[in-house]
Each structure stands twice: as C-alpha cells, then as structure tokens.
C-alpha positions as CSV (number, residue, x, y, z in Angstrom):
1,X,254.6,70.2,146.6
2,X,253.3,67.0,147.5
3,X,253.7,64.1,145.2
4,X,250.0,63.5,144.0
5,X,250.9,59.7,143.6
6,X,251.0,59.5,147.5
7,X,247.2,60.1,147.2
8,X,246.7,56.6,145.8
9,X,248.6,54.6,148.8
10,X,245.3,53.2,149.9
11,X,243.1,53.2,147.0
12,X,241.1,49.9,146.7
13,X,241.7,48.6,143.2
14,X,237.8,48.3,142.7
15,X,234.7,50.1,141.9
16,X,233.4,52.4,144.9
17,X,229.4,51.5,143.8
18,X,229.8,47.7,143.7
19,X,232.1,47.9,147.0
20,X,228.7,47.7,148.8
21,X,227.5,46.2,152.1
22,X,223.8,46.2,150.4
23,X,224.9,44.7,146.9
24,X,222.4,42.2,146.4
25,X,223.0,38.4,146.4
26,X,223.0,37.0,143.0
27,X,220.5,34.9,141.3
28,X,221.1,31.3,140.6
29,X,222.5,30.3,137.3
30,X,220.1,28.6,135.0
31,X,220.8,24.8,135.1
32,X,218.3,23.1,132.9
33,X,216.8,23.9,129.2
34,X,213.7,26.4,129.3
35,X,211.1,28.3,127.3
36,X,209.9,32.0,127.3
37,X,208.1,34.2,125.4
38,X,210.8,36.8,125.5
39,X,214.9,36.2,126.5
40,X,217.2,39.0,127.3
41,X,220.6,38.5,127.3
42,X,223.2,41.0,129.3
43,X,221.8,42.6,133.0
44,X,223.1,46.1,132.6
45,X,220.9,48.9,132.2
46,X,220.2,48.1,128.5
47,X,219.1,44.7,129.3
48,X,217.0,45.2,132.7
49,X,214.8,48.3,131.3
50,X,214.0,45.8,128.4
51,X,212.8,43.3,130.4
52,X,211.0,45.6,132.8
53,X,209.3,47.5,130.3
54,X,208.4,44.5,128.4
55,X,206.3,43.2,131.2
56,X,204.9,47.0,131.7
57,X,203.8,46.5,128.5
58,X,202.3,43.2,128.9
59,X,202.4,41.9,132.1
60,X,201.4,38.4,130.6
61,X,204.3,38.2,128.7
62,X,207.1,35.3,129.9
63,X,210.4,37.3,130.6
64,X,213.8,35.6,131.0
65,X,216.9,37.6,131.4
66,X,220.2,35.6,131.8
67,X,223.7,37.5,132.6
68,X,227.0,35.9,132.2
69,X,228.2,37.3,135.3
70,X,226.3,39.5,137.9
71,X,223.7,42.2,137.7
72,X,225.5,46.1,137.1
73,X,228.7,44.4,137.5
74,X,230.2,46.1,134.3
75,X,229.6,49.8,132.7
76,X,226.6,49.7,134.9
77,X,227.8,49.4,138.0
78,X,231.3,51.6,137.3
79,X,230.1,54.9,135.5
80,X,229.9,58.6,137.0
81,X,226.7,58.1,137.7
82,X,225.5,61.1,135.2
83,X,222.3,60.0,133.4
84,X,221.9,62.8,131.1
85,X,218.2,63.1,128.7
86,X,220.4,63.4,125.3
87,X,220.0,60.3,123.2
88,X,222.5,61.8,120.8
89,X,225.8,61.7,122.7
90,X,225.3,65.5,123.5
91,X,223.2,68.2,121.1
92,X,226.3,68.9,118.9
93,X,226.5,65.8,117.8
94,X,223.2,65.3,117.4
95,X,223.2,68.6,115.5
96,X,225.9,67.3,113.3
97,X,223.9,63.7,112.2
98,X,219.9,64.5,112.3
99,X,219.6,68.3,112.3
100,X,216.0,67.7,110.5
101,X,215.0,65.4,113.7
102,X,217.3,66.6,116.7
103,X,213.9,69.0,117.6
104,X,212.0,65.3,118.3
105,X,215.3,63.8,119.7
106,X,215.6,66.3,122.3
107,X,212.0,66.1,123.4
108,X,212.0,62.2,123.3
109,X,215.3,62.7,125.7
110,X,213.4,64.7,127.6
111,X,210.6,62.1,128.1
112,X,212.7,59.3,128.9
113,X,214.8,61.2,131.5
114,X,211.3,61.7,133.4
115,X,210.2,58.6,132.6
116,X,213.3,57.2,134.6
117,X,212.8,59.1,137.6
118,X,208.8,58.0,137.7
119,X,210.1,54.1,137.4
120,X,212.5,54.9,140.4
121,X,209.7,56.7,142.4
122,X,207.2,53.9,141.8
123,X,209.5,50.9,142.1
124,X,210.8,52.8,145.2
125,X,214.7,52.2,144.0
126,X,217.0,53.7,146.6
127,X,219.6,55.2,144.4
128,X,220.8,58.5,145.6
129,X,218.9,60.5,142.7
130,X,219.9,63.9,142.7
131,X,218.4,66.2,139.6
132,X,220.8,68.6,140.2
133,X,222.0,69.1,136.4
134,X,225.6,69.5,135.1
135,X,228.2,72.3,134.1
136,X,229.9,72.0,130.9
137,X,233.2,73.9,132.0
138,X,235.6,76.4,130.2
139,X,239.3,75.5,131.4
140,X,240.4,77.6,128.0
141,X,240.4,80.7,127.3
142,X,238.8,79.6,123.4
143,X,236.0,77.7,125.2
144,X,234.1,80.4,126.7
145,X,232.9,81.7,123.3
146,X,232.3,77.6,122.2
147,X,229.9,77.6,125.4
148,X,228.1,80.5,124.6
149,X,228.0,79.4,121.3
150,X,226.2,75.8,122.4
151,X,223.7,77.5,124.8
152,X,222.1,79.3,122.1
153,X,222.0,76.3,120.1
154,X,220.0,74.4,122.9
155,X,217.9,77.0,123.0
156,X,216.7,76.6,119.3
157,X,215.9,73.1,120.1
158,X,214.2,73.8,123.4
159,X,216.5,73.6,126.1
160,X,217.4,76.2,128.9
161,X,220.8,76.5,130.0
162,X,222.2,78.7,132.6
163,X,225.9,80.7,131.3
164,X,228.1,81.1,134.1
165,X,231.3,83.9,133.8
166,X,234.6,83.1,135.6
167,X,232.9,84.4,138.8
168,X,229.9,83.2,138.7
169,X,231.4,79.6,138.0
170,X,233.7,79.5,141.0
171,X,230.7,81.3,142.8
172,X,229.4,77.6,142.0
173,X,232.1,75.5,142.2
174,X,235.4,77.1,143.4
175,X,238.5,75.6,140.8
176,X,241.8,78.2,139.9
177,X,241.0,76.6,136.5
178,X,237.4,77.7,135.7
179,X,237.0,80.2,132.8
180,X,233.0,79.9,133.0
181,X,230.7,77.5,132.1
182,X,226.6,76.4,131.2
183,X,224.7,75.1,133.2
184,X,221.9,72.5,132.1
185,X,219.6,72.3,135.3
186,X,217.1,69.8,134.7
187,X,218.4,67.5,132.2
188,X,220.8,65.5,134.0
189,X,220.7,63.9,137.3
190,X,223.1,62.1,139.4
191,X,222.7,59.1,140.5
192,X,224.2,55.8,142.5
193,X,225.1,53.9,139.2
194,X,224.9,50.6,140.4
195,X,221.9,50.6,143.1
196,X,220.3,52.2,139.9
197,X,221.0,48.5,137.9
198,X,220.1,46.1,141.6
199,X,216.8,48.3,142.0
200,X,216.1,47.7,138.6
201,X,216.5,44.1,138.9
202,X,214.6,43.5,142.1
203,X,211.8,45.8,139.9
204,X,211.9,43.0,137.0
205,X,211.8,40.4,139.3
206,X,208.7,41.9,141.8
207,X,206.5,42.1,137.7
208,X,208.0,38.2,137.3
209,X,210.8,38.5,135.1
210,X,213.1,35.5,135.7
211,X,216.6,36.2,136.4
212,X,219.4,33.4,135.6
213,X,223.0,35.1,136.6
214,X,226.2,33.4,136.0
215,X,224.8,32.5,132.9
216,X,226.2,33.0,130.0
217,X,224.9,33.2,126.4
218,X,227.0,31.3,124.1
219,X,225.4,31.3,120.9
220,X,222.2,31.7,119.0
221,X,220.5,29.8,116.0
222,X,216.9,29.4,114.6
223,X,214.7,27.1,116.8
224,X,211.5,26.0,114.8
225,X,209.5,29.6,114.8
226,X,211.5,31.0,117.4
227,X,215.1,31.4,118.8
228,X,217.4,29.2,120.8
229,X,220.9,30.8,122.5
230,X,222.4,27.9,124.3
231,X,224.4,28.7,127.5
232,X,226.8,26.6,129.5
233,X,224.1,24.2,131.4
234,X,221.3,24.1,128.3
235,X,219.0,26.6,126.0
236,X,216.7,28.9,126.2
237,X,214.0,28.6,123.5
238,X,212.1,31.7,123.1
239,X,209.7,33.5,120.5
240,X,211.7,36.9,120.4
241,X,215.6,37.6,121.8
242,X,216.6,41.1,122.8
243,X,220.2,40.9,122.5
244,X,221.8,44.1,125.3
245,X,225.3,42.9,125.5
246,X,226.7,46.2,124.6
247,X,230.5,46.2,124.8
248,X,230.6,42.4,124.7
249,X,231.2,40.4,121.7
250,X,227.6,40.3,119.9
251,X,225.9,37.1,119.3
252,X,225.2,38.4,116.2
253,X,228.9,38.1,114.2
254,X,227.8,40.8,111.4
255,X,227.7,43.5,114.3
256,X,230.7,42.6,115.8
257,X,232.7,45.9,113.3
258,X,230.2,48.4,114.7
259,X,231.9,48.8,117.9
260,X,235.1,48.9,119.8
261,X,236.1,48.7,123.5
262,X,237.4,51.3,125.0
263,X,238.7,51.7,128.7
264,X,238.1,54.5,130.9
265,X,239.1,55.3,134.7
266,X,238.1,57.0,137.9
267,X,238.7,57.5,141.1
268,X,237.2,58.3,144.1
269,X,238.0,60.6,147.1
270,X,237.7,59.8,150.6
271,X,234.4,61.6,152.4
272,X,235.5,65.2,152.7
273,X,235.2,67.1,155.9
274,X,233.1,70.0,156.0
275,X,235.7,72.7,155.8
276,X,237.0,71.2,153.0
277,X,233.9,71.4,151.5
278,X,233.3,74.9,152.0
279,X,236.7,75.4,150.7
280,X,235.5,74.3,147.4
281,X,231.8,75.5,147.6
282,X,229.5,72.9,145.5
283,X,226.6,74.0,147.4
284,X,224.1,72.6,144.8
285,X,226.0,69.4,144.1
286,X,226.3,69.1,140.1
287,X,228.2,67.3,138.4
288,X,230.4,68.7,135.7
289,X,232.6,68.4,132.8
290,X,235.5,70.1,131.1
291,X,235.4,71.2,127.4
292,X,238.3,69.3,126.0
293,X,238.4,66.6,123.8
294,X,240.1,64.5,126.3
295,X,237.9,65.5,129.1
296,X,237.4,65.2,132.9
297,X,233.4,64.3,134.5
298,X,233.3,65.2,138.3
299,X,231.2,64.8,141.1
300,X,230.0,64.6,144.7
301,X,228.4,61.9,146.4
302,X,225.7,61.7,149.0
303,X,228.6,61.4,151.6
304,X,230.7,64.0,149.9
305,X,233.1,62.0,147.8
306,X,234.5,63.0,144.7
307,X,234.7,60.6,141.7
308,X,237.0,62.4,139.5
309,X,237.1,60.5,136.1
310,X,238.1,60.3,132.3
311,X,240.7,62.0,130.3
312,X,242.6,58.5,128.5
313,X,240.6,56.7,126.7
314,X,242.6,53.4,125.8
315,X,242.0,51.2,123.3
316,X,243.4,47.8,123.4
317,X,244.6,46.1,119.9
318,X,242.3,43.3,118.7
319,X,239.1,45.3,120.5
320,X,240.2,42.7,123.4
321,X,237.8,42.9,127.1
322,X,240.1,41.8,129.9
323,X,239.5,42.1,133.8
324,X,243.4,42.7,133.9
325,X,243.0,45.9,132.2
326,X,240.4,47.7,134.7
327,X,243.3,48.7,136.5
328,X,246.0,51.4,135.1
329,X,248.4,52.8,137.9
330,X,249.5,56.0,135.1
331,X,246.3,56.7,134.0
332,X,245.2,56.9,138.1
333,X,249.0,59.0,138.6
334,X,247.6,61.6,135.7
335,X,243.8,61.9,137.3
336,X,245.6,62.3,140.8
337,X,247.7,65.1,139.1
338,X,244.5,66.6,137.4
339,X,242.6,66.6,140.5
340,X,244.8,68.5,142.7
341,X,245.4,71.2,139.4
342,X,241.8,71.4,139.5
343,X,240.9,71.6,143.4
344,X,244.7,72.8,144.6
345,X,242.9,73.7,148.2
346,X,242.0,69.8,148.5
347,X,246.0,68.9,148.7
348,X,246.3,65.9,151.6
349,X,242.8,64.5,150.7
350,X,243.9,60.7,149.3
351,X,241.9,58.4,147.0
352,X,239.4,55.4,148.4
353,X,239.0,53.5,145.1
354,X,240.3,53.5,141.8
355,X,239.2,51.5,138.8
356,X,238.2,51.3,135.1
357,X,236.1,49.6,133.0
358,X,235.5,49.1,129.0
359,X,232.8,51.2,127.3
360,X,231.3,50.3,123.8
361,X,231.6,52.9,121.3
362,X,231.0,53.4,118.0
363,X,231.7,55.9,115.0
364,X,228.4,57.8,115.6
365,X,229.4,57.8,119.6
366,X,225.3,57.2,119.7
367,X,223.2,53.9,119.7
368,X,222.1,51.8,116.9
369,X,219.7,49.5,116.4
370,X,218.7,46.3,113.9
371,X,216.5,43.9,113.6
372,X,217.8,39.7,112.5
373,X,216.1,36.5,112.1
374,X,212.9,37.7,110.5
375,X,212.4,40.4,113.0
376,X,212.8,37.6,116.2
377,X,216.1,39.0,117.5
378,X,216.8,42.7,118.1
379,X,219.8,44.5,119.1
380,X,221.1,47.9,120.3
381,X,224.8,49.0,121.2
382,X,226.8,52.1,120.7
383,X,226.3,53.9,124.1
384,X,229.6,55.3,123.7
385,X,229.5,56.4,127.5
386,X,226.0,57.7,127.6
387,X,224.2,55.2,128.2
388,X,222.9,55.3,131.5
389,X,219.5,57.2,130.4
390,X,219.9,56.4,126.5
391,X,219.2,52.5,127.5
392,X,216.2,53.2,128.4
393,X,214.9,54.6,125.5
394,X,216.9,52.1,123.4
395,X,214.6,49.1,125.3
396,X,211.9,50.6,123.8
397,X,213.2,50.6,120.5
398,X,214.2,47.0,120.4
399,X,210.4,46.2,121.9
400,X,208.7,48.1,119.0
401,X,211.2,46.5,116.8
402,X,210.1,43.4,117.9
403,X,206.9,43.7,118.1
404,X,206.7,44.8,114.6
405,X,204.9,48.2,115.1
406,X,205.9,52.2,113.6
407,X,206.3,53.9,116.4
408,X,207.7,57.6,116.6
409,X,210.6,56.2,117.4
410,X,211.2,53.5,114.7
411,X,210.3,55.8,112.1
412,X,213.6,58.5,113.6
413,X,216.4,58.5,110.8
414,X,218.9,57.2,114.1
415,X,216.7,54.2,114.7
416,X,217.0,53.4,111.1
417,X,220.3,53.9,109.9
418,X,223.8,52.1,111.5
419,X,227.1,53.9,111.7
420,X,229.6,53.0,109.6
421,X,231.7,50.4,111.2
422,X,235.4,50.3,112.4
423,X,237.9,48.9,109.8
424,X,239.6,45.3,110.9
425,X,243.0,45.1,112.7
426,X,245.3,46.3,111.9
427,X,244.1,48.9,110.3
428,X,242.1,49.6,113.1
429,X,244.8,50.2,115.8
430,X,246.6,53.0,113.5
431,X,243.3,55.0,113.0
432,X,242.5,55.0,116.5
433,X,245.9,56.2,117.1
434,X,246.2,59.0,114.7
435,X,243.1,60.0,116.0
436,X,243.7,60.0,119.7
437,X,247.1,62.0,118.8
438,X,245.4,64.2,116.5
439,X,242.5,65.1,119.6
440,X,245.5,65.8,121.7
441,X,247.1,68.1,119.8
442,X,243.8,69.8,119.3
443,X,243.7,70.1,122.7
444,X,247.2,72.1,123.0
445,X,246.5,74.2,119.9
446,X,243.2,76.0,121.1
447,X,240.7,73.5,119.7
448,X,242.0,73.9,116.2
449,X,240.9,70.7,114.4
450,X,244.1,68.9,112.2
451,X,243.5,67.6,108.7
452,X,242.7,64.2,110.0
453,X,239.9,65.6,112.6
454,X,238.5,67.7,109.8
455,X,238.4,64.8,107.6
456,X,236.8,62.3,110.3
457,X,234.3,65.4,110.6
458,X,233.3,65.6,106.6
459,X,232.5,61.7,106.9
460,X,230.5,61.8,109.7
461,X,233.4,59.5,112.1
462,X,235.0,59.4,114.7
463,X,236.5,58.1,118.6
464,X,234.7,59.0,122.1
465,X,234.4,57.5,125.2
C-alpha cells in the first residue's frame, strides 16, 4: 500500500480559494480621522452582509467598513464552502436549546438561505453556487438508526430529507465505508467560499459602502453621542458600531469568555480525471458529512477537486490566533489517510493545497448577540463553523438591534439569551481536553456518551468546530 503521506509532496501550504488569479486588489488602508453614520469592523461574511444590508435598508445611510487585513482572507475565505439554512448549528441542536421556537428558526433559516442566493443573482457574484444539498453519512453500523431517527425529526419541523440505504448511498456517492445516509436537497448549497466574501465586497462598494483594508480596529470608547474605535493612522467617529470580528479578540473585553479559537484543516485534491470520477460516481455533486463526533465535510469543485476537511479540532492554550498554526503536517498525514479509507479507488491522486484556519466557537456552537453603549454598538459571534449562511441572518440582527426596533427576530429566545462562557485558563485547557478525549472515545464505543458528555449535555455545554 502506498504511503498516503506521499500525497502531500506538492501541496501548497495555502488556501485553494484565496490561491486565485481573480482575487481582487485590496482597498487602501484608511489614513486620516473620518465620520459615518454606521462603522463595521471585520470584512468576512459577518461584517460585509452588515454593511450591504444596511445600505439595502437605507441607501442614505453613510457605511464604513474597515478590515485589519484583507477582505475573506480568514474563515471566510478557507471554509468548505457549505452554506447550510440552519441557524442553529444543525436541528438537533437546535432541538436541544429552543424546542418552543426551532418551528420559527427553521423557517427563518429557510428565508435567509433564499435570501442569499437572490443577493448573489442580483449582485451578479460569480461564486460557483451549486444548490445541490448535503448527505449526512452513516460510516457506523449505530448511525443508520440515529439518521432515520433525525429525518423524522426534520420532518416535524418542516423539512424533507431524502434516506438513503447502503445501496442507494454508494448508488450516490461510491465509498467502501457508507452505511447509508439523508439527504437534505434544498437546504444547503455549495459554494466558492471566498469569491462569495470579494463579490460581496464589490456589492457594498457598487451601493457606496466605504472600504478601508489593512486597517485595523484598535479600540473603542464613547465619542460625544456616538462611538469612536481608533485604528493605527486615526478614528472613525460614528453614530452606531457593528462590531463582526468573530474569532478575533472583541473590542468589547466582557465578551472576550464567550468564545474560543479553534483550528480546523483541509485539503484539496488535484482536478480528477474523468474515469476517476466515474469511479466514484458523484453525479449530482453534494457535499457530505460523516456522523461522528469528530467528523469529515467533503466535496467537489466546479473543476472536480475534492476538499476533504475536518476531523481535529485543536485548541491552542491561552485561546491564542497565530498565522504559524494554519499549517499542521499530522493533522494533513491523518486526512490523507482518511481520504484514501474513504475513496480507496482514488489511490495515486495527490493533494494541491493544504491549510487550516481558526474558527470561533462557543458553548451553544450557535451565534449570540448583545447590544453595549446604550444600544450604539452591537455584536454577534459564535458561528462555531456555520457561519457562512448564519451571518447573514446575524447582520440583520445586529441592524434591528441597533436600530432599536422588535423584530421577529429580536424577540427569538436565541437572539436574547448568551451562552454560558468558557472558564479562564487554566481551567480552560483541561475541559477542553477531557472533552475532546471523552468525544473520541465516544466515537470508538458506538456513540455511547461518557459521564462527562452526559453531564456537558444536562447543562446545555459543550466543544464543536
């Protein structure tokens, strides 16, 4: 057998979506103090759809957005590329926290999902959407009855998913290791993660949002009846701050305990040929997932690439974000080792990029919101990984927020409530690591849940990615 290793010899140690011929030039840094109506800080996908909906909204409104390095160039730009409709991290655990509300939460998803594809249609963003759907896998024999199990639970809440057997899952997508699967059509589509985050930006700056990259915010304080957040050349002074920094240190200190960075990792295949394709089937191009805790996400591209992703989730003591640790040579030996278990009639195909990138999570593994200042400075984080169609609907939360109005969102028990935050180092470090053991062994033993799990379960916590 072929070392899996050797697959790796040429991988470029960077993300395939921002290695890009057509990634845009960046905007110039702001060099002199300024005034807006509204300032944005952070220009992923949390902080762009809350600019550009802002000036949907009102299109007299003066929008600045300032990023301390480039547009997409972190989660944004290095995620699978699945943007799913849940808002709730998946409908188990959104079954688990609002039950009473998860009826509203799945149709809102549903809304937003669309709403997404619209803004790409009329904004005409070129960024390979495919709404193709996703396959939650069985790779265990004890999964097969969990996935039955969660499609009739979607269905009491509205959704339709599809429940593959062993045959008809390889029929789909031909693996040794499939067991079955459900298939959720039309609530996920794939997409090009980071010509999602430059088509978004050239959308906010076409409606006359101004873009400052290379600019970072430094800090934040009262300013008369607004707010200023100075950055490294002067301040912006503005009437309301949407704070979208997501797995970056907050600007607001009292939030800094309600999340943790977490690194994940994927790599990328070179384009298949066509008879290796056929080899493997994938005629209608979804992405999918496995059922274990530690979990794979997998895909094709529009040139028929695989991005095979996931499984470690590493937390670094002292919740520290480091460019150094995007790259971790056994975490890409163990996803080389995965992929060829998984597709054994792919052996010889070798990687074209490998990379990682930090991801904000929280106890709730969904996004929370708040409101500082007297209501002038809003603030949402806690994607934990799902973020890609969740920010949406979390920029329209922090706009109601600030605007002051009850909206059908603000009035949602999610919107109002936090999670509980993560305890300080040390402390910290040891839970995460019992936890992480713990999730493995659950993983060996059939899903069953340890004390620990069970007791993270009772209280409503817990560690995702």
């Amino acid at each position: 057998m072929v070392d899996p290793v050797r697959s790796l010899q040429d991988a470029k140690p960077l993300a395939f979506w921002l290695d890009d011929p057509g990634r845009p030039q960046a905007a110039p840094a702001l060099v002199a103090d300024t005034r807006c109506d509204l300032l944005v800080v952070g220009g992923g996908y949390s902080g762009l759809w809350t600019a550009l909906i802002a000036k949907e909204r009102d299109p007299s409104l003066d929008v600045v957005l300032i990023e301390a390095q480039e547009i997409g160039w972190a989660a944004s730009g290095r995620n699978g590329g699945f943007c799913e409709s849940s808002l709730t991290h998946g409908l188990g655990n959104g079954h688990q926290r609002w039950p009473g509300e998860l009826a509203e939460l799945e149709q809102l998803g549903r809304q937003n999902l669309q709403a997404i594809e619209d803004t790409i249609k009329r904004h005409g963003i070129d960024c390979d959407w495919e709404r193709t759907g996703s396959v939650t896998v069985a790779t265990e024999p004890h999964q097969v009855e969990e996935l039955h199990e969660y499609a009739a639970l979607a269905a009491q809440y509205g959704g339709e998913l599809t429940v593959l057997d062993a045959d008809a899952m390889r029929g789909e997508i031909n693996s040794p290791t499939f067991l079955g699967g459900v298939w959720d059509r039309d609530g996920v589509a794939m997409v090009n993660p980071a010509r999602l985050a430059w088509g978004l930006k050239q959308a906010c700056l076409s409606l006359g949002v101004r873009i400052f990259e290379h600019t970072e915010g430094i800090d934040l304080t009262e300013s008369g009846a607004g707010i200023a957040v100075r950055t490294p050349y002067g301040q912006v002074h503005a009437g309301r701050v949407a704070l979208a920094t997501n797995v970056f240190p907050s600007l607001l200190r009292r939030h800094r305990l309600y999340t943790v960075p977490v690194y994940d990792y994927a790599l990328m295949t070179e384009p298949l040929t066509d008879q290796r394709l056929a080899s493997i089937g994938w005629q209608n191009r979804q992405g999918f997932a496995d059922s274990n805790n530690h979990f794979h996400y997998v895909r094709l591209t529009t040139d028929n690439r695989i991005l095979f992703g996931g499984y470690d989730v590493i937390y670094r003591y002292g919740a520290r974000v480091r460019a150094e640790h995007d790259q971790r040579p056994q975490t890409f030996a163990t996803l080389a080792g995965h992929f060829f278990e998984t597709f054994p009639q792919l052996a010889g195909v070798r990687f074209s990029h490998a990379w990682g990138g930090a991801i904000d999570t929280c106890t709730r593994f969904s996004a929370f919101f708040d409101l500082s200042h007297a209501g002038r400075v809003a603030y949402a984080a806690g994607y934990t990984g799902l973020g890609v169609g969740a920010t949406r609907f979390g920029a329209e939360v922090m706009l109601d927020l600030l605007a002051g109005e009850r909206t059908e969102r603000t009035e949602l028990e999610m919107v109002r409530r936090k999670p509980l935050p993560f305890p300080p180092e040390p402390i910290r470090s040891v839970g995460i690591g019992i936890t992480q053991w713990s999730l493995t062994r659950a993983d060996q033993r059939q899903g069953r849940r340890n004390l620990w799990l069970r007791t993270l379960d009772r209280l409503g916590l817990g560690f995702d990615s």
